[in-house]
ZAFIRO-510858 format. One record per atom (N, C-alpha, C): residue in three letters; x, y, z. Coordinates in steps of 0.2 Angstrom, whole numbers, plus 2048, in hexadecimal, padded with zeros to 3 digits. Example, Ala and Ser with C-alpha at 12.3 -4.5 7.8 and 13.67 -1.06 7.14 Angstrom:
residues 2
ALA8427E4827/ALA83E7EA827/ALA8427F0827/SER8407F5823/SER8447FB824/SER840800827/
//
This chain:
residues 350
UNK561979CB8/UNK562974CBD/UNK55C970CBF/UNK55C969CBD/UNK557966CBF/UNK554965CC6/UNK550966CC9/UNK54C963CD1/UNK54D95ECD1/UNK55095BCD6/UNK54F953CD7/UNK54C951CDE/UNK547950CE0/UNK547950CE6/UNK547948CEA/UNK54B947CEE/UNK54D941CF0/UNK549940CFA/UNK547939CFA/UNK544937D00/UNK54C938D03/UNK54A93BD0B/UNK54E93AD11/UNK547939D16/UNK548930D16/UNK545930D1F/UNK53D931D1F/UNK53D938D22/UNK53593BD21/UNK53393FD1E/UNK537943D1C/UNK53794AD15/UNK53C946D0F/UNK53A94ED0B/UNK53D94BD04/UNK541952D00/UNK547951D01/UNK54D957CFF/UNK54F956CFB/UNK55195ECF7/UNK55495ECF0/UNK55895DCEF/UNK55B95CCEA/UNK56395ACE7/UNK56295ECE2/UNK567964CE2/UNK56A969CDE/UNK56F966CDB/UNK56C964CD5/UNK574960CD0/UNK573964CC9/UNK577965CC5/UNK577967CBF/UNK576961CBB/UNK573961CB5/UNK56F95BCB0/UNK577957CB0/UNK57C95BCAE/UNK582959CA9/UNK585955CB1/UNK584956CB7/UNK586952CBC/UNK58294BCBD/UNK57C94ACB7/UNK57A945CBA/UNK57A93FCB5/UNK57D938CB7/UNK57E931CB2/UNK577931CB1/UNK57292FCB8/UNK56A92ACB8/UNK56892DCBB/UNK56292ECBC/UNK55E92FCC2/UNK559929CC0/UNK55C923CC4/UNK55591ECC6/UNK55391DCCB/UNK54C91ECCA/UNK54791CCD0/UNK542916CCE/UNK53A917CD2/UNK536913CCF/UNK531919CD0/UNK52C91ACCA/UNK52791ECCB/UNK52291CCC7/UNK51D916CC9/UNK518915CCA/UNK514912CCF/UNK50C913CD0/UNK50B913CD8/UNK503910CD6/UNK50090CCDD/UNK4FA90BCD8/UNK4F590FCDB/UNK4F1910CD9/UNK4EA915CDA/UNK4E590FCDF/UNK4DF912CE1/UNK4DA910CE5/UNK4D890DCE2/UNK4D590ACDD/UNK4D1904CDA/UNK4D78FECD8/UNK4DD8FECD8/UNK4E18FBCD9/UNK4E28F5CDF/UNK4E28FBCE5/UNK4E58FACEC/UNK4DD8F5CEE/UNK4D68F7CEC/UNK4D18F4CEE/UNK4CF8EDCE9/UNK4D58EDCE5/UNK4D58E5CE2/UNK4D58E2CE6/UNK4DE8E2CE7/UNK4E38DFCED/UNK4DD8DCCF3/UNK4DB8E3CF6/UNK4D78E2CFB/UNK4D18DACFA/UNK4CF8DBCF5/UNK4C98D6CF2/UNK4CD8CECF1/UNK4D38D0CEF/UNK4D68CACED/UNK4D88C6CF5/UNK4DB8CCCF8/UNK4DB8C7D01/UNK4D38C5D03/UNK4CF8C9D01/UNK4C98C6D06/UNK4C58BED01/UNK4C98BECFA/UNK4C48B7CF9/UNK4C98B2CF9/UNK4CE8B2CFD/UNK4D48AED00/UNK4D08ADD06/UNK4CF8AED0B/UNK4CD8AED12/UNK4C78AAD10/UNK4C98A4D15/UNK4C389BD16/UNK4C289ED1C/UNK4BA8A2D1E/UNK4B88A0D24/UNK4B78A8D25/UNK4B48AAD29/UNK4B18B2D2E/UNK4B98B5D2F/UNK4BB8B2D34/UNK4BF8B5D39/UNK4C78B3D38/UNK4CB8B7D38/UNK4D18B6D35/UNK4D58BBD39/UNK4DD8B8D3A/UNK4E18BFD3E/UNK4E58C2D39/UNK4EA8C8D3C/UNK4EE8CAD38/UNK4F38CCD39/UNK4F78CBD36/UNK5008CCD38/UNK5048D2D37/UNK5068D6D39/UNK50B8DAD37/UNK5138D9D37/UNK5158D7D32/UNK51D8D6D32/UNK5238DBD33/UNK51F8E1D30/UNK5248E5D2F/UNK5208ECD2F/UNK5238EFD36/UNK5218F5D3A/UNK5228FBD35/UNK5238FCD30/UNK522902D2B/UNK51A906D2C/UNK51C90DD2C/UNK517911D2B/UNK51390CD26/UNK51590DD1F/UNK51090BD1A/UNK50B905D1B/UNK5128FED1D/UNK50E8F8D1F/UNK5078F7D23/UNK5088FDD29/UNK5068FDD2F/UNK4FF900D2D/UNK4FF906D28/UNK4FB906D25/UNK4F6902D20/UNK4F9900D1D/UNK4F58FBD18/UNK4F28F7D1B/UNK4F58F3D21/UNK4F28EED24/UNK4EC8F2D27/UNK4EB8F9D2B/UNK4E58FCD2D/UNK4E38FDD28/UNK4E28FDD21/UNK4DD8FDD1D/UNK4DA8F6D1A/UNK4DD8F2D1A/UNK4DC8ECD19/UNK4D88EAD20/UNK4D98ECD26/UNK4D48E9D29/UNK4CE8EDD2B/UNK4CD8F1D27/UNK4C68F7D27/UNK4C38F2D20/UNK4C68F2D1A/UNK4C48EDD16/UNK4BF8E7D18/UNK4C48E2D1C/UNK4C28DDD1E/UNK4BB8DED22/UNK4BB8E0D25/UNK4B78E2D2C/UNK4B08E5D27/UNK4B08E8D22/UNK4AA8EDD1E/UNK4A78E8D1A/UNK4AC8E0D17/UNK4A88DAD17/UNK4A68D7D1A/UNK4A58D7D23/UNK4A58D5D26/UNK4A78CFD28/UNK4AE8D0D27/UNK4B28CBD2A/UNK4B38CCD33/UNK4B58C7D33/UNK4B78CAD3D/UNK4C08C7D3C/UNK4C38CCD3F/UNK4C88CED40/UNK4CD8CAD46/UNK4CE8C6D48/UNK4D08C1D4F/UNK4D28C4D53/UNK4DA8C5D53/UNK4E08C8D57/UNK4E38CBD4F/UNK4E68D2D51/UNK4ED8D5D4E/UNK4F48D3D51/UNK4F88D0D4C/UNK4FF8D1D51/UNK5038D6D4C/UNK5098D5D4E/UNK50F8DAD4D/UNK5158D6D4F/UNK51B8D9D4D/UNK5218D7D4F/UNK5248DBD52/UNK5208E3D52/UNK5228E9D58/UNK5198EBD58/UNK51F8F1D5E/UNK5198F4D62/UNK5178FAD5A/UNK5128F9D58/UNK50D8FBD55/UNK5058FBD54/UNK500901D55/UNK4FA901D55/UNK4F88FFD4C/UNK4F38FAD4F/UNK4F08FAD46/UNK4E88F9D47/UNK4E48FDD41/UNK4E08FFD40/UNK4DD901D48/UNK4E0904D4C/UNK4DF908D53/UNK4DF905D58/UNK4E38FED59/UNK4E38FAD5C/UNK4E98F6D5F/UNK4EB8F5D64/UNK4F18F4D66/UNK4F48ECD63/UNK4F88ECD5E/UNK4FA8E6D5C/UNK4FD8E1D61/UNK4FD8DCD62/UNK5008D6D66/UNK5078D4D63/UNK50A8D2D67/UNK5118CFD66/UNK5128CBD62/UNK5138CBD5D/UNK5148C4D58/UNK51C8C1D58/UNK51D8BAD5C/UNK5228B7D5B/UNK5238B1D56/UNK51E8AED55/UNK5228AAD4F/UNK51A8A7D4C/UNK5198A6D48/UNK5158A0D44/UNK51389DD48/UNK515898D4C/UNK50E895D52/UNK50C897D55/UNK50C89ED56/UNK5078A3D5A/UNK5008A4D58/UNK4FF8A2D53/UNK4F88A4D4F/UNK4F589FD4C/UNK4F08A0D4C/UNK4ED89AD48/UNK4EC899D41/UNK4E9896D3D/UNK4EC892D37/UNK4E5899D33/UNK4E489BD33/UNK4DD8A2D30/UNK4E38A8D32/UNK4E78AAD2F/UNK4EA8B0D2E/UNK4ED8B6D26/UNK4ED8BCD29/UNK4F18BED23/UNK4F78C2D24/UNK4FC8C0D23/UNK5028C3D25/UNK5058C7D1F/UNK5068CFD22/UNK5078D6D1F/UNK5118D6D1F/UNK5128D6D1A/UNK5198DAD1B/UNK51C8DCD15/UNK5218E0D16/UNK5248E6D0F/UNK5288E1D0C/UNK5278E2D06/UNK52B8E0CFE/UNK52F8E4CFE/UNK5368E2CFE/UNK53C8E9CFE/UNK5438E2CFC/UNK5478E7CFC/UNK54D8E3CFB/UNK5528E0D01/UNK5578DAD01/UNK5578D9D08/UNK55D8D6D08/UNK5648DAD09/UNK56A8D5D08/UNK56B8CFD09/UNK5688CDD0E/UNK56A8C3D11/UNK5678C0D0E/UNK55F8C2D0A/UNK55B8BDD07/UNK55A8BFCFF/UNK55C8C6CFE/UNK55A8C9CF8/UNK5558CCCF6/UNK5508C9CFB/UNK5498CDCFA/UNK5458CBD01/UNK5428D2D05/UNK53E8CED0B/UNK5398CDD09/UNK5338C9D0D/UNK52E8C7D0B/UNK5298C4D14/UNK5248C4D12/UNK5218BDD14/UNK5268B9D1A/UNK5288B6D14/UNK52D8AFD18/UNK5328B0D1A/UNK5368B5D16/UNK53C8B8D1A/UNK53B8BBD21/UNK5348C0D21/UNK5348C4D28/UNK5328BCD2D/UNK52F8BAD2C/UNK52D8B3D2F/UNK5348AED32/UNK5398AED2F/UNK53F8ABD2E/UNK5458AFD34/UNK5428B5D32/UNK5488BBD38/UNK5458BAD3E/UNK53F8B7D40/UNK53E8B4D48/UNK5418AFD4A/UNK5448ABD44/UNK5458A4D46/UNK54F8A6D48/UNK54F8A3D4D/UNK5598A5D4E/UNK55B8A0D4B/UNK559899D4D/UNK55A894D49/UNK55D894D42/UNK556894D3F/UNK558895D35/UNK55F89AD35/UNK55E8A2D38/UNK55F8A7D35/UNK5688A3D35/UNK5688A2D3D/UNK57089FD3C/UNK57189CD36/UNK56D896D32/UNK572892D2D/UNK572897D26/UNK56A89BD26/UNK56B8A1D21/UNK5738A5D20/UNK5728A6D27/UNK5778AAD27/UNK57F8A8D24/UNK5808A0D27/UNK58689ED25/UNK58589DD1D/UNK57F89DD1A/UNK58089BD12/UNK5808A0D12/UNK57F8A8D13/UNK5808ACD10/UNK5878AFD10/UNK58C8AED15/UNK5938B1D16/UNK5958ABD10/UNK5958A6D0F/UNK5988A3D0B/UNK5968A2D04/UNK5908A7D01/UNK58C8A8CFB/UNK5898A4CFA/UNK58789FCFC/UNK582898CFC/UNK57B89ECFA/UNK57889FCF5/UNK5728A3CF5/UNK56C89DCF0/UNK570899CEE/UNK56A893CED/UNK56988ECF7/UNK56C88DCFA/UNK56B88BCFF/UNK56788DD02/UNK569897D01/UNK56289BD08/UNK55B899D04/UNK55B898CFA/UNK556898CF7/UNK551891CFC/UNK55688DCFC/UNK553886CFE/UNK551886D03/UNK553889D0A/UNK553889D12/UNK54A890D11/UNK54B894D0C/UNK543898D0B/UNK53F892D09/UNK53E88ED04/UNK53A88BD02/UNK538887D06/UNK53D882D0A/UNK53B87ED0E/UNK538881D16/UNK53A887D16/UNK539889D1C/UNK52E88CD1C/UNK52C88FD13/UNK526890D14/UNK51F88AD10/UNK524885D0F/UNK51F880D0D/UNK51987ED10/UNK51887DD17/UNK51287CD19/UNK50F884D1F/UNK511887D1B/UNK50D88ED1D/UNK509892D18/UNK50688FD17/UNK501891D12/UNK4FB895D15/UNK4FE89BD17/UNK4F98A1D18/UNK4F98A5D14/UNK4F58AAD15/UNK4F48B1D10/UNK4FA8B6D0F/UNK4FF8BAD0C/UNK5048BCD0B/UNK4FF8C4D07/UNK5028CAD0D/UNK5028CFD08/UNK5068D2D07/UNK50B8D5D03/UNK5118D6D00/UNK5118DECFF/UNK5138E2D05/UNK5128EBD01/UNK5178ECCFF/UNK5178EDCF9/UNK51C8F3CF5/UNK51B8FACF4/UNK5208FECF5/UNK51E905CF8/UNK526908CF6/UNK52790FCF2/UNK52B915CF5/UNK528919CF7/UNK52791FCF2/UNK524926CF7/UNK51B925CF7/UNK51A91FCF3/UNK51291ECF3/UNK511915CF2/UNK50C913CF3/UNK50B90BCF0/UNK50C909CEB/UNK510904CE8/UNK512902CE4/UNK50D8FCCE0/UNK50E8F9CE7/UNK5088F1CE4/UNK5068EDCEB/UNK5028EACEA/UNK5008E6CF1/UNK5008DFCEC/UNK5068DCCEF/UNK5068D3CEE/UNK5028D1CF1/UNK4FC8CCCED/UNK4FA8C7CF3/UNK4FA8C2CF0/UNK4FD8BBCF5/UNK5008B6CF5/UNK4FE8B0CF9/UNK4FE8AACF7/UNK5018A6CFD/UNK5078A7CFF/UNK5098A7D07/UNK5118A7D0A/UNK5118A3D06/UNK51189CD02/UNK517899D03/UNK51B89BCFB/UNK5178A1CF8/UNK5198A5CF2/UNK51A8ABCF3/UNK51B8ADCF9/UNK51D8B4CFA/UNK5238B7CF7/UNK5298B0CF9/UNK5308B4CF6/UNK5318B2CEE/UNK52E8AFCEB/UNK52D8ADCE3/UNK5298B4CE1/UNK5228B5CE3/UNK5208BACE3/UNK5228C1CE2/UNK5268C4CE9/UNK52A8CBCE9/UNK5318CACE5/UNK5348C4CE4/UNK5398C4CE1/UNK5388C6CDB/UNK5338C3CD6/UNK5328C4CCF/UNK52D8CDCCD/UNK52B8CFCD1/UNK52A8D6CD3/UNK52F8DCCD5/UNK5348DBCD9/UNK5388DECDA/UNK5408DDCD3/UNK53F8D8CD0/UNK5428D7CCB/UNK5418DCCC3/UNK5398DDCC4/UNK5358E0CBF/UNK5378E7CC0/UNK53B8EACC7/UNK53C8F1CC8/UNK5438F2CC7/UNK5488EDCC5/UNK54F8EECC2/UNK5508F2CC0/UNK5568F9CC1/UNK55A8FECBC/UNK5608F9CBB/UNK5608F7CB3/UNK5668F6CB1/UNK56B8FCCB1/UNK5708FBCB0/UNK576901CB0/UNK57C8FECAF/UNK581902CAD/UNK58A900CAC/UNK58C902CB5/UNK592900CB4/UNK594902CBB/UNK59790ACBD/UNK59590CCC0/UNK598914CC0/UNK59B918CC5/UNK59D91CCC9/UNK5A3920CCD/UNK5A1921CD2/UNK59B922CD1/UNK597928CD8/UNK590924CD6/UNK58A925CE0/UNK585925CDF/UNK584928CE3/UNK57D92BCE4/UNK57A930CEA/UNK57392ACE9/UNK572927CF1/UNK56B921CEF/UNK56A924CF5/UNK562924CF5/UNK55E925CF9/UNK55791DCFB/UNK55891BD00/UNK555914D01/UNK54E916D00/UNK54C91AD00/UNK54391CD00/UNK54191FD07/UNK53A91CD07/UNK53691ED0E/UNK53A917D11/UNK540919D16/UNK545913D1B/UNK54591AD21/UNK547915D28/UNK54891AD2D/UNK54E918D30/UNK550912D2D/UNK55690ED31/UNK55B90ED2E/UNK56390DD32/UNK56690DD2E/UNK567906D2B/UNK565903D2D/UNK5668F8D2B/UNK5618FDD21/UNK55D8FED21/UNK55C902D19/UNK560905D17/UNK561909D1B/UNK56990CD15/UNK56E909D13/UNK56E902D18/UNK5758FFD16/UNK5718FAD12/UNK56B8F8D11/UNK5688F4D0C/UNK5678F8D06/UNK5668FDD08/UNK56A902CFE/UNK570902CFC/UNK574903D01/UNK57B902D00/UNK57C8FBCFD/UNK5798F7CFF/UNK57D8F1CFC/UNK5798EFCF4/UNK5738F1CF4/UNK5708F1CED/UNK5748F6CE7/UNK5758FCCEB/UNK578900CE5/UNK5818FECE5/UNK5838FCCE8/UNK58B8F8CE7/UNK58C8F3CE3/UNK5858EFCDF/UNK5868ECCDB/UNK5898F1CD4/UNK5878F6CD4/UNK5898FBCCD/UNK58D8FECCE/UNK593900CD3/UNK596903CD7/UNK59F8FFCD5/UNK5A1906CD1/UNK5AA902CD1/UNK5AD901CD8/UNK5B28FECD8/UNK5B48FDCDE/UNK5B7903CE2/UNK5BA907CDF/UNK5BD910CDF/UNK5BA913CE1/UNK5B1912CE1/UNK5AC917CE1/UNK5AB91ACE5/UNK5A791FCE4/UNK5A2924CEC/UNK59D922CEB/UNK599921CF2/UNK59391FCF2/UNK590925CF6/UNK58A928CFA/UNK58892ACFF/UNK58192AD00/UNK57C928D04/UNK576924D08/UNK573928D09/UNK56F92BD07/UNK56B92FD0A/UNK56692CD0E/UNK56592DD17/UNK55F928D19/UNK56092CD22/UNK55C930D23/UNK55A934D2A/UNK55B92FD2E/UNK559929D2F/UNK55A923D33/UNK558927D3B/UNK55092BD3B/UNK54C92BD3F/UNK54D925D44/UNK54D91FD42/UNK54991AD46/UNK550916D49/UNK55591AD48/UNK55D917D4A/UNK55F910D45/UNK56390DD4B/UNK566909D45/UNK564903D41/UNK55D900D46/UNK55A8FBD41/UNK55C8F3D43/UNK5618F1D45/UNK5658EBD45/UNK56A8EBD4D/UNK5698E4D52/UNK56E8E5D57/UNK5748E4D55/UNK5758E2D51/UNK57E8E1D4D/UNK5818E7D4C/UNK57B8EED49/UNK57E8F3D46/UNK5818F7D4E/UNK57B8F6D53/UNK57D8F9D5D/UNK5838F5D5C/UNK5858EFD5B/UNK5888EED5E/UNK5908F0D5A/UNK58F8F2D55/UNK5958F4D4F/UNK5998FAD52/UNK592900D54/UNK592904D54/UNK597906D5B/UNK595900D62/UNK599902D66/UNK59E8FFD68/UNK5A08FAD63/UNK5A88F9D61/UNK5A68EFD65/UNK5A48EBD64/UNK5A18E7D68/UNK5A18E1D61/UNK59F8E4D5E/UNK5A08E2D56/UNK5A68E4D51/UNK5AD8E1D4F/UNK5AE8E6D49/UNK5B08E3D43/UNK5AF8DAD41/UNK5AD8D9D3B/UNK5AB8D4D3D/UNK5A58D1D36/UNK5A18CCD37/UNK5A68C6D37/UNK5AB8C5D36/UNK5AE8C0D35/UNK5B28BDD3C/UNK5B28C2D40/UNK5B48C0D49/UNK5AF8BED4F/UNK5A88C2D4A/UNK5A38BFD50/UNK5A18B7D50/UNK5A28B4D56/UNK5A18ADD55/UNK5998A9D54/UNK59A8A9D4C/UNK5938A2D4C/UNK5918A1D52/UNK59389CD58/UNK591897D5B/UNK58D89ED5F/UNK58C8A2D60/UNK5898A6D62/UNK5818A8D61/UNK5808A5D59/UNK57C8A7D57/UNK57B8ACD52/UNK5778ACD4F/UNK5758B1D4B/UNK5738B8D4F/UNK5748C0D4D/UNK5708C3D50/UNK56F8CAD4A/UNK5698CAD4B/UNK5668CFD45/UNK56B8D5D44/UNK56B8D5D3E/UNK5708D9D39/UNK5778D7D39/UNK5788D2D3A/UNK5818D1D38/UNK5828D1D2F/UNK57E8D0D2D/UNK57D8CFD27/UNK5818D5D25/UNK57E8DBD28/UNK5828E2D26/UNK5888E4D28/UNK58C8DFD2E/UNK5928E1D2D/UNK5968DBD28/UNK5958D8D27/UNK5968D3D22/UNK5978D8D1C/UNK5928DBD18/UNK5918DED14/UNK5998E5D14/UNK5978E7D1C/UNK59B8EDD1B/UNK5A48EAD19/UNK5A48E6D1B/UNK5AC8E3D1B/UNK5AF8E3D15/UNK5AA8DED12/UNK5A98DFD0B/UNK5AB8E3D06/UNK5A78EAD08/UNK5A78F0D04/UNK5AD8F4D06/UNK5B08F2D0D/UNK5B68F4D0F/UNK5BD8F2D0B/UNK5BA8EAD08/UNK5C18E9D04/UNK5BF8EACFE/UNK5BA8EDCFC/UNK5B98F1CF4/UNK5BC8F9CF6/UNK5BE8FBCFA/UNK5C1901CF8/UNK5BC908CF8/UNK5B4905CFA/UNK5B090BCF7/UNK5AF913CFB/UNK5AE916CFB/UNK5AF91CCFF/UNK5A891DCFE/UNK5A691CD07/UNK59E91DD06/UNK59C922D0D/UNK597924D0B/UNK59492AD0F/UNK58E92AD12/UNK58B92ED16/UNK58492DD1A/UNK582934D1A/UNK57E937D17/UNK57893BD1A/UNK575939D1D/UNK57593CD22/UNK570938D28/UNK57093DD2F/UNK56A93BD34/UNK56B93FD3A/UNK56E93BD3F/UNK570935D3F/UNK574931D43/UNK579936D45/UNK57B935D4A/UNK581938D4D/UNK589937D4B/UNK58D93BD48/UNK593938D44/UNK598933D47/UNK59792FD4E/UNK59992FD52/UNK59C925D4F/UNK592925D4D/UNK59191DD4B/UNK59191FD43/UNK58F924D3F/UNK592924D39/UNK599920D38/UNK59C924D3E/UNK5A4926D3A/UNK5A691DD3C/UNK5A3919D42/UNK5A5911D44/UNK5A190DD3E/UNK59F911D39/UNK59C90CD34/UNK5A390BD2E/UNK5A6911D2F/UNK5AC913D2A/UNK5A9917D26/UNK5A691BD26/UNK5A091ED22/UNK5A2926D24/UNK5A292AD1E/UNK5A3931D1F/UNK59C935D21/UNK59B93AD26/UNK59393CD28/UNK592942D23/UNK58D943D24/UNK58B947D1D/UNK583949D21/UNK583951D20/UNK57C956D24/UNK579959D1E/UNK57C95CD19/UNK579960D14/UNK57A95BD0F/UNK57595DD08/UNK574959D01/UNK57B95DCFF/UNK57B962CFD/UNK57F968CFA/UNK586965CFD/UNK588963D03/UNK59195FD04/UNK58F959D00/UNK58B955D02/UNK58C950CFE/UNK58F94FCF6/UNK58B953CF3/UNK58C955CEC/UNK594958CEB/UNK59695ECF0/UNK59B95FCEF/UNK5A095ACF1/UNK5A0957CF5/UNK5A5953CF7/UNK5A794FCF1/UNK5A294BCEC/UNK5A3947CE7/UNK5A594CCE0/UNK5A2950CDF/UNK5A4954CDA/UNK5AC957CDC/UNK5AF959CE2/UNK5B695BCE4/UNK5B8954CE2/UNK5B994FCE4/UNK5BC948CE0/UNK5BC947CDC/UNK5B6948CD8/UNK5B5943CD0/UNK5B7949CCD/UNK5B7950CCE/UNK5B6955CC8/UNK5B0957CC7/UNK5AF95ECC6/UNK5AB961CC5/UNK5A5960CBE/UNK5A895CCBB/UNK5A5957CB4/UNK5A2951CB6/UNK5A694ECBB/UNK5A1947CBD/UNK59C947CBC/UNK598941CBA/UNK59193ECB9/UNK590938CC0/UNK58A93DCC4/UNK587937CCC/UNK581935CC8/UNK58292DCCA/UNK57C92ACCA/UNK57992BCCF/UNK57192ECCE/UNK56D92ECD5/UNK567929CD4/UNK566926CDA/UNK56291FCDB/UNK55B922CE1/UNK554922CDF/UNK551922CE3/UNK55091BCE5/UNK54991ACEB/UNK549914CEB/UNK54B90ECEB/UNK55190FCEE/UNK55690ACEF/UNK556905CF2/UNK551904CF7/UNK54E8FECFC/UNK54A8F9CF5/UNK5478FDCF1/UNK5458F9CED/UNK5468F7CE6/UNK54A8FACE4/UNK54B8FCCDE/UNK5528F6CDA/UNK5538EFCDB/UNK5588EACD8/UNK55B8F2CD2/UNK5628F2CD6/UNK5678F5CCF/UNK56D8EFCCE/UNK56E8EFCC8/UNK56E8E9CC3/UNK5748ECCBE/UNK57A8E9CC0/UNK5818EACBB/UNK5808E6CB6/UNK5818EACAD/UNK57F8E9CA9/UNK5858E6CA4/UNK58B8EACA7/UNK5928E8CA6/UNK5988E8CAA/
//
């Protein structure tokens, strides 16, 4: 019996599967080493016109939050001088309390803006521009209406136009259980950039019965349901799916609060003229997948309570999950298991 062990959250658990129960095991398992990582670093610093420059945090992830404190210990050992830090939450970087970051004119035109390269149902890949974009309520509403009605050359247009005259510094982390890559970019290449990157990490595959996916290092559920809908691309419509994601950091999205406490119950009755509000996207998504028939599941430590208001069956041990699928499909079934599913484009080959 093969070891598998798969990310949950902030540990990492085994799945007990016999060989003959498994279709794929795709992940991604390359990572880059220290002489890599202090390229990246050199490549940001002979972008930087002038001493003193600020920094961005877009995206509150351990790892981002990390790299950006390495990156400004970097700076700083060139002797650069460091302005202001901001953030778009309350997080300490390189030891120091980050400041509020709300939109692009809060800083001056000397900046480097840090955020995670992953996948992202509304736009297909976040970035840079996208995190940049999810401040704006404005944009996000007309994104949003091109996305309900598949318009995905329109949201291409409304990115492009949106990061033309922001030509600052873009750092791009790509990361599962280790670093992946550090993108660096002008923003106004950031999502051309991670797009043609995250394309390079595609598991092609046939379409198949069962998945057991695990988003990566994710703490939220708005990640699990961004695995969910990546790994649905390869998913018959009959299938089982189940998510593995501890969703330590809750739900990730106010749409999903407000899904959960019945305020919400399709995307298609919440009234536009309200506005946009982060994460509708993912009920959108779930209605979707409600008239695909799919029978999907959550490992998870969320409480059954919001599990069960997602339509989603709750799931505490690895070993039911397995059984659950193997009692449906038959003791013969082949599961496809997906690590890295935040990042990893799965790609229907037929």
């Amino acid at each position: 019996m093969p070891e598998l062990w798969m990310r949950y959250g902030t540990s990492e658990v085994v799945l007990d599967i016999k060989a003959e129960n498994i279709l794929k095991y795709a992940r991604v398992a390359q990572y880059m080493g220290e002489d890599v990582v202090q390229s990246r670093f050199e490549a940001v610093d002979a972008l930087i016109d002038g001493s003193s420059i600020d920094v961005v945090v877009l995206d509150g992830s351990r790892m981002v939050v990390e790299v950006a404190s390495m990156l400004i210990a970097y700076l700083e050992g060139k002797g650069r001088s460091i302005g202001s830090i901001y953030a778009t939450s309350k997080v300490r970087v390189a030891g120091r309390e980050a400041r509020l970051f709300k939109d692009i004119g809060s800083i001056g035109s000397k900046a480097v803006l840090i955020s995670r390269a992953a996948l992202d149902p509304l736009f297909k890949y976040s970035c840079t521009a996208t995190a940049l974009m999810r401040l704006d309520g404005v944009v996000m509403q007309d994104v949003y209406r091109r996305f309900i009605s598949d318009d995905h050359s329109g949201i291409r247009d409304i990115i492009n136009s949106y990061t033309q005259d922001k030509n600052l510094i873009s750092l791009e982390v790509l990361y599962g259980d280790g670093l992946i890559d550090l993108i660096v970019c002008d923003t106004t290449r950031s999502y051309a950039e991670v797009h043609a990157r995250l394309d390079g990490l595609a598991y092609p595959t046939d379409l198949c019965r069962s998945i057991i996916a695990s988003p990566g290092h994710a703490y939220r559920l708005s990640d699990a349901l961004t695995a969910l809908w990546n790994c649905s691309t390869v998913l018959r419509d009959d299938g089982i799916i189940v998510v593995m994601a501890e969703c330590m950091e809750g739900l990730g999205a106010k749409a999903l609060q407000m899904l959960v406490e019945g305020r919400i119950r399709h995307a298609n009755t919440y009234p536009m003229d309200e506005g946009y509000i982060d994460g509708l996207e993912y009920i959108h998504i779930l209605d979707v997948m409600g008239k695909r028939g799919y029978d999907i599941g959550l490992l998870t430590m969320l409480p059954d309570l919001y599990v069960k208001a997602l339509g989603f069956k709750p799931f505490r041990k690895v070993k039911d999950v397995l059984a659950y699928i193997l009692g449906k499909m038959g003791q013969r079934h082949k599961v496809m298991i997906v690590s890295d599913a935040l990042i990893m484009p799965m790609k229907r080959v037929s």
